[in-house]
C-alpha positions in Angstrom: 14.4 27.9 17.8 11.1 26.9 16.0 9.6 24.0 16.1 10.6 22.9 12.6 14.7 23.3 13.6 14.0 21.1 16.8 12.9 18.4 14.5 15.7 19.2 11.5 18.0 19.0 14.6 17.0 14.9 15.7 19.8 12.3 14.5 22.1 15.5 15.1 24.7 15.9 17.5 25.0 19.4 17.8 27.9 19.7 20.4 30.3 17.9 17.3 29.7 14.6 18.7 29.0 11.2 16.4 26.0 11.2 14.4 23.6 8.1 14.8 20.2 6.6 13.6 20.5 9.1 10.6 18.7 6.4 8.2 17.0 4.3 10.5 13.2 4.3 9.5 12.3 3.7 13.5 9.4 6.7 14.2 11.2 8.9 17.2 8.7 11.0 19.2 10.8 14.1 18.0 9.8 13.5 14.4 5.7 14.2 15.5 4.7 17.4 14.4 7.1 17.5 11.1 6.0 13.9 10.8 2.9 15.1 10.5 2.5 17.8 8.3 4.3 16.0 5.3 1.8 13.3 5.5 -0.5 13.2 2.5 -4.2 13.2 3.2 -5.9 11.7 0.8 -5.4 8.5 -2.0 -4.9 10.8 -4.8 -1.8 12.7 -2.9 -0.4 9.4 -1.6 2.5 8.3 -4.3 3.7 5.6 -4.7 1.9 1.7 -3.7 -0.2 1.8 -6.6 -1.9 -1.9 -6.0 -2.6 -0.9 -2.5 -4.1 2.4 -3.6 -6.3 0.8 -6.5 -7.7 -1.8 -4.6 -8.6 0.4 -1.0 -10.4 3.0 -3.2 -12.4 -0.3 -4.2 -13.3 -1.4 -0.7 -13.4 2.8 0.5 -15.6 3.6 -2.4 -18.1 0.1 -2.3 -18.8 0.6 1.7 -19.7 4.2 1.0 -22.0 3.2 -1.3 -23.7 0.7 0.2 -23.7 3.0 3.7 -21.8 0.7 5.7 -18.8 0.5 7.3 -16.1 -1.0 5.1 -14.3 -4.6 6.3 -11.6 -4.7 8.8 -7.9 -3.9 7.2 -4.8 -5.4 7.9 -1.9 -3.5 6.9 2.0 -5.0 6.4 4.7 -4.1 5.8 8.5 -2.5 6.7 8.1 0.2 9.3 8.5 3.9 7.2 6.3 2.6 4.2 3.4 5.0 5.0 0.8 2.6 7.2 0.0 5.5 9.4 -0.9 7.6 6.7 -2.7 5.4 5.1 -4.6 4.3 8.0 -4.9 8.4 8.1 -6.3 8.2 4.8 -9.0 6.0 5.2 -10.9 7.8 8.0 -10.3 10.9 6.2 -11.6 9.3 3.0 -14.9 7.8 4.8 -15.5 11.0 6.6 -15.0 9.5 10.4 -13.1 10.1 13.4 -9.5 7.9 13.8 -9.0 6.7 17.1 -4.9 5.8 17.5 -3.9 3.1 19.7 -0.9 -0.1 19.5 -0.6 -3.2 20.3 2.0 -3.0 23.4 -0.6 0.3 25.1 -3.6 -2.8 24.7 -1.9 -4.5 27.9 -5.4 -5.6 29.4 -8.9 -6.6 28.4 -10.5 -3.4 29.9 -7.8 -1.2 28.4 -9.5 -2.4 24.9 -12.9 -2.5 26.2 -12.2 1.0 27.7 -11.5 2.2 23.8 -14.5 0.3 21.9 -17.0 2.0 24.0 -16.3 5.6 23.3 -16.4 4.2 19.6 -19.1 6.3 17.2 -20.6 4.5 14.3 -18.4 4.3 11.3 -15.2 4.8 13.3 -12.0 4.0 12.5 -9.6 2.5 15.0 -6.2 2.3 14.3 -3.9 -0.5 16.3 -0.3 0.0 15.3 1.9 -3.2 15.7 -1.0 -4.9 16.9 0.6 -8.3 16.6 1.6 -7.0 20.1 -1.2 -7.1 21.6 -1.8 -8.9 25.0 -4.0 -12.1 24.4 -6.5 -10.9 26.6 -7.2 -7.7 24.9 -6.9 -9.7 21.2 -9.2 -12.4 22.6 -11.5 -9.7 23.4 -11.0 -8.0 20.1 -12.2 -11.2 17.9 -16.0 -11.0 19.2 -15.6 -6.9 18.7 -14.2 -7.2 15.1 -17.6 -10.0 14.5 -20.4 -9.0 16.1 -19.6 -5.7 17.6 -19.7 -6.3 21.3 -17.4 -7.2 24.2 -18.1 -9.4 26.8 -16.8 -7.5 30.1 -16.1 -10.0 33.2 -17.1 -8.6 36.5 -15.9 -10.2 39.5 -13.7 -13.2 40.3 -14.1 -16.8 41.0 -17.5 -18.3 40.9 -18.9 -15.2 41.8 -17.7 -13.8 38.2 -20.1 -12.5 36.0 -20.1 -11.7 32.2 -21.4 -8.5 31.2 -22.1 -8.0 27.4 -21.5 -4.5 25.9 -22.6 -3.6 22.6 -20.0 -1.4 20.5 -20.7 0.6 17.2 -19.7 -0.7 13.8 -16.4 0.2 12.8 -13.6 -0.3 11.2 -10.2 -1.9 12.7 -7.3 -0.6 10.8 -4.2 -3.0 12.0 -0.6 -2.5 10.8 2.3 -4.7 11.6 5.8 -5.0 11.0 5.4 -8.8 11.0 2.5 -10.3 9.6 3.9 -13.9 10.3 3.7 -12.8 14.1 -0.4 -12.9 14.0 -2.2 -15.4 15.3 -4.5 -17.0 12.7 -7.9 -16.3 14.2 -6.6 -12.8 14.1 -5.5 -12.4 10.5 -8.7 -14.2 9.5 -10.5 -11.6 10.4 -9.8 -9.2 8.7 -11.7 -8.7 5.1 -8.7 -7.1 3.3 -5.0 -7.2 3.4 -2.4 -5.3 2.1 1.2 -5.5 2.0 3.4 -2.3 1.4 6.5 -2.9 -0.3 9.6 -0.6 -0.7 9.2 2.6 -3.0 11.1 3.4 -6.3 13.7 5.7 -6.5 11.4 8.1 -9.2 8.5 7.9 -6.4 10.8 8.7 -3.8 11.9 11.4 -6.0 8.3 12.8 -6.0 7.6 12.3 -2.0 10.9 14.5 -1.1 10.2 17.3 -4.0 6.6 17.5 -2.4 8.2 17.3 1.3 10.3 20.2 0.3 7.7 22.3 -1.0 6.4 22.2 2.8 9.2 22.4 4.1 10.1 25.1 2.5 13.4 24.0 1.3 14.6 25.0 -2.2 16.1 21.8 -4.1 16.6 20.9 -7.6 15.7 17.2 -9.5 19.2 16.2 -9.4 19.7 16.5 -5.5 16.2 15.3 -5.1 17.1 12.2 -6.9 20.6 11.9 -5.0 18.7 11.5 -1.9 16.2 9.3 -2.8 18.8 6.6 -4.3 20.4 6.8 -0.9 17.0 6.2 1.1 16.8 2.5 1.1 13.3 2.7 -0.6 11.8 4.4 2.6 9.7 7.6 2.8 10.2 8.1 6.4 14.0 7.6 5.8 13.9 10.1 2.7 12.6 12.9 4.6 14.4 12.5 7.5 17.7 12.6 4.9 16.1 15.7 3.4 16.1 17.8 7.0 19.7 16.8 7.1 20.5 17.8 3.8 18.3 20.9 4.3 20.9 22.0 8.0 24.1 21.3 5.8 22.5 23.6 3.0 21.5 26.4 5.3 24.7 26.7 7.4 27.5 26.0 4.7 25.7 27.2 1.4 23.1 29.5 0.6 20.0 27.3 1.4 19.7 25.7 -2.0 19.9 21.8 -2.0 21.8 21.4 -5.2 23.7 17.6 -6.6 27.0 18.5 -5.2 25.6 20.1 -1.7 23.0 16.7 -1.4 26.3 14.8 -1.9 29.0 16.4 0.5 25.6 16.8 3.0 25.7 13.1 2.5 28.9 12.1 3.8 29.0 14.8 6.5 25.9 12.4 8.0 28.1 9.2 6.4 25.4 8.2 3.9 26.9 6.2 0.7 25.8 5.9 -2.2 23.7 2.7 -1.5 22.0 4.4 1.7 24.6 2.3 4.1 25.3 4.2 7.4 28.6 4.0 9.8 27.1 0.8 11.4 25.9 -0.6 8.3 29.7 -0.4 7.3 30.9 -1.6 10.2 28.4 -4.8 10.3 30.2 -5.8 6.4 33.7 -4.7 7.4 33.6 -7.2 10.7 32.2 -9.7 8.8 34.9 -9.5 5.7 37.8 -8.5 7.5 37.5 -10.3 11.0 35.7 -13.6 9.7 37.0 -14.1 6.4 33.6 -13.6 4.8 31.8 -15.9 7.5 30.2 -18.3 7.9 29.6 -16.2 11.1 26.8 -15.8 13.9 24.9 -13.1 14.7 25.9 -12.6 18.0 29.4 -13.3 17.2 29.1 -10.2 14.5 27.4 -8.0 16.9 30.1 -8.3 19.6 33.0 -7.7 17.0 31.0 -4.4 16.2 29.8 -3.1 19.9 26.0 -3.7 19.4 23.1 -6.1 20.7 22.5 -9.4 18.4 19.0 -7.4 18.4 20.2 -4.2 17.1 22.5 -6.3 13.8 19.8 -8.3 13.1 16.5 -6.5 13.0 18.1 -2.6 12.0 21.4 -3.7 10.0 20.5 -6.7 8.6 17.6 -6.8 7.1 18.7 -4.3 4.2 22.2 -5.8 3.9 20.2 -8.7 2.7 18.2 -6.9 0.5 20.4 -5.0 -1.1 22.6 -8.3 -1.9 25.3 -7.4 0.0 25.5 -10.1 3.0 23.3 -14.1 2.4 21.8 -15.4 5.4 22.6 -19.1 6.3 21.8 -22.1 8.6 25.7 -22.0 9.2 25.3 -18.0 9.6 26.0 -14.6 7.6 27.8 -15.0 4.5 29.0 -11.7 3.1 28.7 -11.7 -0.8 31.3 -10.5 -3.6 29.1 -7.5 -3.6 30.2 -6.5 -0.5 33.5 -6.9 -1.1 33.6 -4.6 -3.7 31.6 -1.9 -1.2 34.6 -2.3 0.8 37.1 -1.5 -1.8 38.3 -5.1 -2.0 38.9 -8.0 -4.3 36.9 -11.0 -3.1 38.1 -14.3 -3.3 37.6 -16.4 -6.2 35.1 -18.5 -2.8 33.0 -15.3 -2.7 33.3 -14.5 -6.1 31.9 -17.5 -7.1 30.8 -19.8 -4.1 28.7 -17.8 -2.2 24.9 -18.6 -3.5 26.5 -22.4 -4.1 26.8 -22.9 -0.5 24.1 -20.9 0.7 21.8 -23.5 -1.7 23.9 -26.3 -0.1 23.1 -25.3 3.4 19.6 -24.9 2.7 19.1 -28.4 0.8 21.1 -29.7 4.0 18.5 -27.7 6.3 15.4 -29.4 4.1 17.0 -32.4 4.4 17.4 -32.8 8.1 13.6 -31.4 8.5 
């Protein structure tokens, strides 16, 4: 088996068993290598985040002319929106080595110290998550990002002695998943932010026709479009769809990804047409059929469906309220008329009507008592 059918083969129970995590945008250590060669690698193949892209080439473009290294950058955003790549991007578009860390490997001061000093002038370093990082190791990282040195303790007790170590100018690169997370003195120090949002279905439409062309997988517009409406507005998630579709097309067609074979690839992996998966479903139907609707806790839904409150709330959640289909209240999880009709139901005229009226009453209420 080659290394590309290992990757097409994550998400994919191949003994017949139930198949999981098809559309989550988490990064799984199987994905690497394919992961890696669909990445684009420079601004002008990146599509999509075309605020981002205008105003980086700015700050890329200004430190190369002046000759130094550009400000610190702070990246946010939903995991699967390209941060890596971008991050990618910016050494490659500077000319300089990337040095890859995150914020839960920084456990210790010296583990960050360890890293600054192999720095080279103009360097990159790339901290994903870093609103993970261990306060030691960001404490440390504040006098790095300023004046370019670390102060390295040496000894304990009275007897302790600070060291200070100068470190090369370069250029942090930190992406998060949750910019609120930061401490202050952290996200004031970096010189530029930018926030990624969630991609278009036409530029999602572009990402998965170039994916293919690596790939090597023969697909028409149509399907390309079929998949990217169904990818939640997630690269990562579109591509990963894509090596799905791509298996179903090579065992039960002829390898050609058409409309029709995109769709029935679709529900074989139990994608609908709104990119909800089997525990998306199962989230809305607990919540409709089992509570009425809600008002309903979190942990209350995630035992009625088998998961952690963890898992409902940070995978399920977070696009069942984007995509309209469940309101999030002080009182709990309100499922909307939308999501009624996903199920195939009538909703009552209190859903149909009621739902955003007592959402606003419960927040007024919350204000209220603050």
């Amino acid at each position: 088996m080659s290394a590309d059918d290992r990757a097409a083969a994550d998400g994919r129970d191949l003994s017949g068993g139930e198949v999981t995590d098809t559309v989550s945008a988490e990064y799984l250590a199987s994905d690497g290598d394919i992961e890696t060669s669909l990445r684009p690698r420079s601004l002008d193949d990146f599509v999509g985040q075309p605020r981002v892209r205008e105003q980086l080439q700015l700050v890329l473009r200004g430190a190369t002319q002046r000759g130094s290294a550009p400000d610190h950058i702070l990246l946010s955003g939903p995991p699967g929106l390209g941060k890596t790549s971008m991050a990618m991007i910016i050494a490659a578009e500077l000319g300089t080595s990337l040095r890859l860390t995150s914020g839960p490997a920084l456990e210790r001061a010296g583990d960050l110290a360890a890293m600054l000093s192999n720095l080279v002038e103009g360097d990159v370093l790339f901290i994903d998550e870093i609103h993970r990082m261990a306060r030691p190791a960001e404490e440390m990282l504040y006098l790095a990002m300023e004046d370019f040195r670390v102060d390295v303790v040496v000894g304990k007790g009275p007897g302790a002695t600070s060291i200070p170590l100068e470190v090369a100018p370069f250029t942090l690169v930190g992406a998060t998943t949750r910019s609120g997370a930061l401490t202050g003195p952290l996200r004031d120090r970096f010189g530029f932010t930018a926030h990624m949002d969630f991609y278009e279905t036409d530029e999602l439409r572009r990402i998965l026709l170039r994916s293919a062309r690596i790939l090597g997988v023969r697909i028409d517009d149509d399907a390309a479009s079929e998949i990217a409406g169904r990818s939640r507005g997630t690269p990562r998630i579109a591509n990963r769809l894509l090596r799905r579709v791509r298996d179903y097309a090579e065992v039960r067609a002829d390898g050609l990804v058409t409309l029709d074979v995109a769709r029935a690839a679709l529900t074989v992996y139990d994608v609908d047409e709104l990119g909800l998966d089997r525990l998306d479903r199962s989230v809305l139907a607990a919540l409709v059929r089992s509570f009425g609707g809600g008002p309903v806790g979190v942990s209350t839904l995630a035992v009625a469906v088998g998961e952690e409150p963890a898992t409902v709330e940070e995978v399920c959640e977070p696009f069942l309220v984007r995509a309209g289909l469940v309101a999030r209240t002080p009182r709990g999880r309100m499922a909307t008329a939308a999501a009624w009709e996903q199920l195939g139901l009538e909703p009552p005229p209190e859903a149909a009507a009621g739902t955003a009226v007592r959402a606003h009453e419960d927040q007024t209420a919350l204000f209220e008592a603050d």
